[in-house]
C-alpha positions in Angstrom: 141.8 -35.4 21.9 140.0 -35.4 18.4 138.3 -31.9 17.8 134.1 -31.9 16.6 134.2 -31.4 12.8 131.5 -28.5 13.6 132.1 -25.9 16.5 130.9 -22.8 17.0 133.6 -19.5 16.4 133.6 -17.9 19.2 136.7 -15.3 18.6 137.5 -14.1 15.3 140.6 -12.3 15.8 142.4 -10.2 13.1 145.0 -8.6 14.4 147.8 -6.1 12.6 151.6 -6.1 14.0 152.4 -5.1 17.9 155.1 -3.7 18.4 157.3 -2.4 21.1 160.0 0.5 21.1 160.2 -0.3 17.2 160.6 -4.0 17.5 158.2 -5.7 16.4 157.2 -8.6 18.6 153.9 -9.8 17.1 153.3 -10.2 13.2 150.1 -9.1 11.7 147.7 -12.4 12.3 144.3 -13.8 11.5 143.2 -16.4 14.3 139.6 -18.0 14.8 139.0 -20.0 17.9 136.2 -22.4 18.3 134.1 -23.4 21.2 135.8 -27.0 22.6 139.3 -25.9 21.6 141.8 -26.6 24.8 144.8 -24.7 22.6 148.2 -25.1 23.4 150.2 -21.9 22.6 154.1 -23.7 22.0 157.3 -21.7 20.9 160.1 -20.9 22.3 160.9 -18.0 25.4 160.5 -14.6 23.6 159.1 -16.2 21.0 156.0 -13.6 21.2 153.3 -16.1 23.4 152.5 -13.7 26.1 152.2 -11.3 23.7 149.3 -13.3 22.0 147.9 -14.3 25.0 147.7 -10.7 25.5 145.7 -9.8 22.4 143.8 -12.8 22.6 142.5 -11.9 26.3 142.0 -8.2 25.4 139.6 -9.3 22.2 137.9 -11.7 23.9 136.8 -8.9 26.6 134.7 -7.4 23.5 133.2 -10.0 23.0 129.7 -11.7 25.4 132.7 -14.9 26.5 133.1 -14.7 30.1 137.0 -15.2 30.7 139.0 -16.0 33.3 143.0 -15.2 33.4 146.1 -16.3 34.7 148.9 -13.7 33.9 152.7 -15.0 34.2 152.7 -12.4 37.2 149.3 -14.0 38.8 148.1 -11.1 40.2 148.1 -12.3 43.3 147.4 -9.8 46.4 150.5 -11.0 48.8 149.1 -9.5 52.1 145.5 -11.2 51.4 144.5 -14.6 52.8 144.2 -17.3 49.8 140.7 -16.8 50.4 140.3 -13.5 49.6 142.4 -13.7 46.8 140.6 -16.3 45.4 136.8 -15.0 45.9 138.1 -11.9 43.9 137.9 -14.1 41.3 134.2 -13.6 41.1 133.4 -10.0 42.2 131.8 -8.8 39.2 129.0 -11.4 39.6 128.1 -10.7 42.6 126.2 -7.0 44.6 128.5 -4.9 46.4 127.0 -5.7 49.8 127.3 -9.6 48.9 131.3 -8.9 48.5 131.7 -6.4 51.5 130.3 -9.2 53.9 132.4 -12.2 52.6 135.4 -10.1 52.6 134.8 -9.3 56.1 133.3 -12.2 57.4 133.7 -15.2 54.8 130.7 -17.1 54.6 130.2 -20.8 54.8 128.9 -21.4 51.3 132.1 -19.4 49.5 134.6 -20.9 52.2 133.1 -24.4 51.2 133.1 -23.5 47.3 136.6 -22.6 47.7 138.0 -25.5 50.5 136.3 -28.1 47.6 138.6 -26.3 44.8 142.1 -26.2 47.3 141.2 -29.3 48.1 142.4 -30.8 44.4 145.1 -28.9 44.8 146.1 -30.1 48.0 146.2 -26.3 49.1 142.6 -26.6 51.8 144.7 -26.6 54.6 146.1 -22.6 53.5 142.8 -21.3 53.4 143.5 -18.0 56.0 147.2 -17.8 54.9 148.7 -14.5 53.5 149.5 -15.0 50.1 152.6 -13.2 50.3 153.4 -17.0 52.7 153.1 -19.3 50.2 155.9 -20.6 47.6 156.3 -19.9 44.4 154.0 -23.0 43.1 151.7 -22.5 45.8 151.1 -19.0 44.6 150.8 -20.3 41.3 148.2 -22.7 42.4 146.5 -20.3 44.0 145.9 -18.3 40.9 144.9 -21.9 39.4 142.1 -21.9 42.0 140.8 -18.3 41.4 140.3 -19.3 37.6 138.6 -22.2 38.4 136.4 -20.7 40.9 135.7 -17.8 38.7 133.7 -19.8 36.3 134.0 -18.6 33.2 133.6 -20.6 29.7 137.5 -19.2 28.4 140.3 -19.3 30.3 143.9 -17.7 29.1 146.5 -18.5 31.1 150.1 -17.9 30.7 152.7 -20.8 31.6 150.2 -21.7 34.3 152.0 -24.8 35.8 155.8 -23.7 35.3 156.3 -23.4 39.1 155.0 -26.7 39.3 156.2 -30.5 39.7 155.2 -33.2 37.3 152.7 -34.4 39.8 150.9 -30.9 40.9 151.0 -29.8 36.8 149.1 -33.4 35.4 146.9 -32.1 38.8 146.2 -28.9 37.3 145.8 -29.1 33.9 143.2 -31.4 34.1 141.3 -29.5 36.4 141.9 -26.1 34.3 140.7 -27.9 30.8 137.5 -30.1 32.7 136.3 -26.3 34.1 136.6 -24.7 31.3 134.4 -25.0 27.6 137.7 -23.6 25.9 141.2 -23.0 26.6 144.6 -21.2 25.7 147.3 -21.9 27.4 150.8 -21.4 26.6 152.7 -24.0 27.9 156.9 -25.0 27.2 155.7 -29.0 27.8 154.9 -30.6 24.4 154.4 -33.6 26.3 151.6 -32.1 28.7 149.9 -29.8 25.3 149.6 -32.9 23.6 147.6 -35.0 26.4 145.7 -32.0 27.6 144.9 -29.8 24.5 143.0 -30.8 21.5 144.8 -27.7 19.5 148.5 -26.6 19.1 149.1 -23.0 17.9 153.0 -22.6 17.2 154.4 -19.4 17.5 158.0 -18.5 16.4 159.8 -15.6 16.1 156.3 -13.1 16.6 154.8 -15.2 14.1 152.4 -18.3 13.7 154.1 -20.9 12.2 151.3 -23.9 13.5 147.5 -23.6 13.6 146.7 -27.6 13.7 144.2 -29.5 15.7 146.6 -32.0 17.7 145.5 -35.2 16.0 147.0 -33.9 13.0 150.2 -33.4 14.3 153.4 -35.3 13.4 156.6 -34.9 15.2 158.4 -33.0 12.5 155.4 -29.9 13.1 156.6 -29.0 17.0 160.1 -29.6 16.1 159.5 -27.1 13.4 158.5 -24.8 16.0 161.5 -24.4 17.6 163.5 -24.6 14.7 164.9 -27.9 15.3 166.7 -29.5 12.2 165.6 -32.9 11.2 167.5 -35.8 12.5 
């Protein structure tokens, strides 16, 4: 995907080091996103992505960007139907007697809203299932769903299709970059970042070694991310 040479910045992050129990997992940074940026966050495990994601997700709450987020956890409710845990998705946008009915007695025009979204993830026949029922990249699917459903212009997600086969991830990353303006997603397929993101951000070692819109890219710069030598 090429990127718009003129986009609107709609996160200006400058950020000093994080740190945990003296190590320090994230170096101080300086990161701009852009309305119409799908960004790939690469690098390699422990590298320091959920970290960013982290910070990225927390800034963006101070800003007027609706998000939505996928955590590596997906904060998922296990003894909740996949309705339920879906609809809670969206209830800050709607009145407190609005939510108390459909969590007690569903209505037709969230059931349908939600059996449309399951149904492109070949999930609409789990609708009244428990959560806690469900396998590992049905769960995972099922936080897809509540991210999608939330509607919200940014989504942050962290390894959001890892539980998932070639098939069901191509599935779901398009769906998660058509419903969204923006995107960040850190993903551990360079393949699938550069078909569905339009921006690669490399991270390695706590620190941002590629900021690059994904046309730009040449082989070399990903290898680079994981420190692989030339061949």
């Amino acid at each position: 995907m090429a990127e718009k040479d003129i986009r609107n910045i709609i996160l200006d992050l400058k950020c000093s080091a994080v740190s945990y129990e003296k190590k320090t997992i994230l170096q101080p940074l300086h990161l701009q996103i852009t309305e119409g940026q799908h960004i790939a966050v690469l690098g390699a495990s422990g590298a320091g992505k959920s970290t960013l994601l982290k910070v990225i997700f927390s800034h963006f709450n101070n800003t007027a960007q609706q998000t939505a987020l996928i955590p590596q956890e997906l904060g998922l409710v296990n003894n909740l139907s996949v309705f339920h845990n879906i609809y809670i998705g969206r209830l800050d946008q709607y009145s407190t007697l609005s939510n108390l009915i459909n969590l007690v007695i569903p209505r037709d025009n969230a059931k349908n809203e939600i059996i449309t979204i399951l149904n492109k993830l070949s999930l609409s026949n789990k609708l009244f299932t428990a959560c806690g029922k469900l396998s590992g990249g049905q769960q995972q699917r099922i936080a897809i769903a509540r991210a999608i459903f939330r509607q919200a212009s940014v989504l942050i997600a962290d390894e959001p299709v890892a539980s998932l086969d070639q098939r069901q991830a191509e599935i779901a990353l398009s769906l998660m970059t058509a419903s969204h303006a923006s995107s960040v997603l850190a993903l551990h397929n360079t393949d699938q970042a550069l078909r569905y993101c339009n921006h690669i951000i490399g991270i390695t070692h706590g620190e941002i070694t590629l900021n690059a819109a994904t046309a730009e890219l040449k082989p070399q710069d990903l290898a680079n991310i994981y420190k692989i030598p030339n061949a």
